[in-house]
Residue frames as qw, qx, qy, qz and C-alpha x, y, z in Angstrom:
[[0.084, 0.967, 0.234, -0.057, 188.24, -269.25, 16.57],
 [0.407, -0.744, 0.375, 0.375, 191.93, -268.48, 16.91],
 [0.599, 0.143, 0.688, 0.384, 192.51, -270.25, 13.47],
 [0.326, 0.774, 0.460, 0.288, 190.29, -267.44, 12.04],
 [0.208, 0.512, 0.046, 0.832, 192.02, -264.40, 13.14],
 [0.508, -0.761, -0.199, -0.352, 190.00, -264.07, 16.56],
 [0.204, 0.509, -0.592, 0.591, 192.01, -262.74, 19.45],
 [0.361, -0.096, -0.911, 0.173, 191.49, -264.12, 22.83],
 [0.281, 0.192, 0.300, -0.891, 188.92, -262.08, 24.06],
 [0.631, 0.108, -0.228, -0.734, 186.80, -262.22, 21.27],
 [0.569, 0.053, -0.809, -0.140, 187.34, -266.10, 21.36],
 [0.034, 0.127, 0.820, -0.558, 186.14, -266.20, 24.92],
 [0.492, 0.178, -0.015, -0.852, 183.22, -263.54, 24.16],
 [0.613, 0.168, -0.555, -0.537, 181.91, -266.27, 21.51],
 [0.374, 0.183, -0.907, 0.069, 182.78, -269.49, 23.27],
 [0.186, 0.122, 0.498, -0.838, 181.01, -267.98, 26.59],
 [0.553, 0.237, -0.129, -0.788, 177.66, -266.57, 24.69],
 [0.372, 0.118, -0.918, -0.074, 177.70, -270.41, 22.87],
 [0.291, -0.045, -0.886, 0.358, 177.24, -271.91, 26.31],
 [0.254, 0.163, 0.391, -0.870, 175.00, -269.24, 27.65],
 [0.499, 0.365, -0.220, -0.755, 172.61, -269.74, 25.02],
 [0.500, -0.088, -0.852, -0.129, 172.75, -273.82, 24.57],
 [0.065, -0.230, -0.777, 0.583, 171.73, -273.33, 28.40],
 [0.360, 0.340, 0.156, -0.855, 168.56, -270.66, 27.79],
 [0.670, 0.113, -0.623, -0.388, 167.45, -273.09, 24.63],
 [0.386, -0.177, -0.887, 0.181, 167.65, -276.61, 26.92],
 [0.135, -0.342, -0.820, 0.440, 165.09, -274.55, 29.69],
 [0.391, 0.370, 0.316, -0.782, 163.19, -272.17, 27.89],
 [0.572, 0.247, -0.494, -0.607, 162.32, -274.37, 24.54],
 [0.614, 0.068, -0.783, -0.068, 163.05, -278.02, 25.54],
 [0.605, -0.640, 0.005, -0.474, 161.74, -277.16, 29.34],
 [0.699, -0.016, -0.565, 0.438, 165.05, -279.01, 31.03],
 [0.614, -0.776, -0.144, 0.012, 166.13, -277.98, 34.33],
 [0.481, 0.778, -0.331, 0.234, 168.82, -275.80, 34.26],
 [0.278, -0.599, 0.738, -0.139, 170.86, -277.98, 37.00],
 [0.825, -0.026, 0.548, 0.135, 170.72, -280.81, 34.99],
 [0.693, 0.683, 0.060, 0.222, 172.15, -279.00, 31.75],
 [0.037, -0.959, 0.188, -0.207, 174.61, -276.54, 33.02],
 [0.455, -0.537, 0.705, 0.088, 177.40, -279.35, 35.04],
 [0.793, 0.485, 0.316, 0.189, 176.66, -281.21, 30.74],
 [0.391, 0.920, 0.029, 0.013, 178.21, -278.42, 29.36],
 [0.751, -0.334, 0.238, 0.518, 182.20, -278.29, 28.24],
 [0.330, 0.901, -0.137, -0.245, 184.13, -275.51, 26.75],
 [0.748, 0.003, 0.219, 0.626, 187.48, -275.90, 24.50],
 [0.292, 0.950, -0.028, -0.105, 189.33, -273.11, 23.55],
 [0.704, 0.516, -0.204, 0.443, 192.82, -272.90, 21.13],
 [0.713, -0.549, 0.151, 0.411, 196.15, -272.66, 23.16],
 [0.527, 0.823, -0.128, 0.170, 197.97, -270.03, 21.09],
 [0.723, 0.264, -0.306, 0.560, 201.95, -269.44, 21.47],
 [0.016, 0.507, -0.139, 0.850, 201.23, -266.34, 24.19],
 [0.453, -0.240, -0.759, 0.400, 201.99, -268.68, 27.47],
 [0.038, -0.113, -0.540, 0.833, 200.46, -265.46, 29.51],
 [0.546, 0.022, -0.205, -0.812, 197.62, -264.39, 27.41],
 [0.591, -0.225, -0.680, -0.371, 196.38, -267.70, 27.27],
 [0.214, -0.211, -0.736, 0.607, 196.86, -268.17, 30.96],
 [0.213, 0.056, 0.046, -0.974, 194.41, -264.77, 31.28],
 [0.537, -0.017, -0.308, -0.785, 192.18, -265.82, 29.22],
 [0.512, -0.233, -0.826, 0.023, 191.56, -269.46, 30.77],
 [0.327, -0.245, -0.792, 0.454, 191.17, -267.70, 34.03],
 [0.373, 0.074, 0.117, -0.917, 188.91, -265.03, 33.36],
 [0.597, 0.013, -0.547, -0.587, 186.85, -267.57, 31.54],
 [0.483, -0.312, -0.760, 0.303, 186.64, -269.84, 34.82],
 [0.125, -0.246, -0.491, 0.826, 185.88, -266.46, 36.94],
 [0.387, 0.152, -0.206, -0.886, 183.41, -265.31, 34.20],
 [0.557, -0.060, -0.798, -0.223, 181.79, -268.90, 34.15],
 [0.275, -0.155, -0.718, 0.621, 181.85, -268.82, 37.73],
 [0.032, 0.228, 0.185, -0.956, 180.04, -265.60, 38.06],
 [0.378, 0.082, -0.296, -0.873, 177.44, -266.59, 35.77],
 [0.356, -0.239, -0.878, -0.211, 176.47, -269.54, 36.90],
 [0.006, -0.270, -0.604, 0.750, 175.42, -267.38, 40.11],
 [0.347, 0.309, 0.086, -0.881, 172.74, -265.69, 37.59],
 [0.356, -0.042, -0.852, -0.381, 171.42, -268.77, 36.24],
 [0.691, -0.347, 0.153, -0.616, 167.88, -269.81, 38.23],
 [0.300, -0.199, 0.808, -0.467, 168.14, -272.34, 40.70],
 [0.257, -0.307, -0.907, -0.131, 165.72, -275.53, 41.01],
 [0.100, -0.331, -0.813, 0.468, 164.38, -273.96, 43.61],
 [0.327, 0.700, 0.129, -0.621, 162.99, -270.87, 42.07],
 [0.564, 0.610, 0.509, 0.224, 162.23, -269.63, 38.36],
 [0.049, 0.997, -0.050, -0.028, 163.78, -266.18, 38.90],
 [0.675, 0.570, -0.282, 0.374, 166.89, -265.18, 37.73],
 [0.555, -0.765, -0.101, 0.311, 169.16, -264.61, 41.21],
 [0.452, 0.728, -0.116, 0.502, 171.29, -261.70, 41.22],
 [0.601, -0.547, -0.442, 0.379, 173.23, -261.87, 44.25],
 [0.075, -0.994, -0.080, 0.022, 174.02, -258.19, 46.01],
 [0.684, -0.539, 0.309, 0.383, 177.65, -258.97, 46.13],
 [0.564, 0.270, 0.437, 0.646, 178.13, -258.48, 42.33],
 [0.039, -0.421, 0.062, 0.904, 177.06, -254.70, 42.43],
 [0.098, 0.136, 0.802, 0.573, 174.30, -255.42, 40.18]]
């Protein structure tokens, strides 16, 4: 994405969404189990020449990964969990 002109935001935004969305396809079309798709899944993203930015942007993208796998349903249930600790 960084090849095209996409700053590192947007190249998370996209890279993120991607993943979110191979995950929602594999358990609401192909009826997987979304703890057997979700520890499949591997991101790559472009190392530009901005040693801090990229730093940022890897580690929001490990705290934003993080954070979302908390809203992903569980084997144990079908419901999305939304834990109270995110203010949500």
């Amino acid at each position: 994405m960084q090849e095209a002109g996409a700053d590192a935001s947007l190249e998370l935004a996209f890279t993120l969404a991607d993943g979110l969305e191979y995950i929602r396809t594999a358990v609401d079309h192909a009826g997987l189990n979304v703890d057997d798709v979700a520890p499949r899944l591997s991101f790559f993203f472009a190392i530009g020449m901005n040693f801090y930015m990229e730093i940022a942007k890897l580690r929001a993208a490990r705290r934003i990964v993080s954070l979302a796998s908390l809203l992903l349903p569980s084997s144990d249930s079908s419901e999305i969990n939304l834990p109270s600790s995110m203010g949500l």
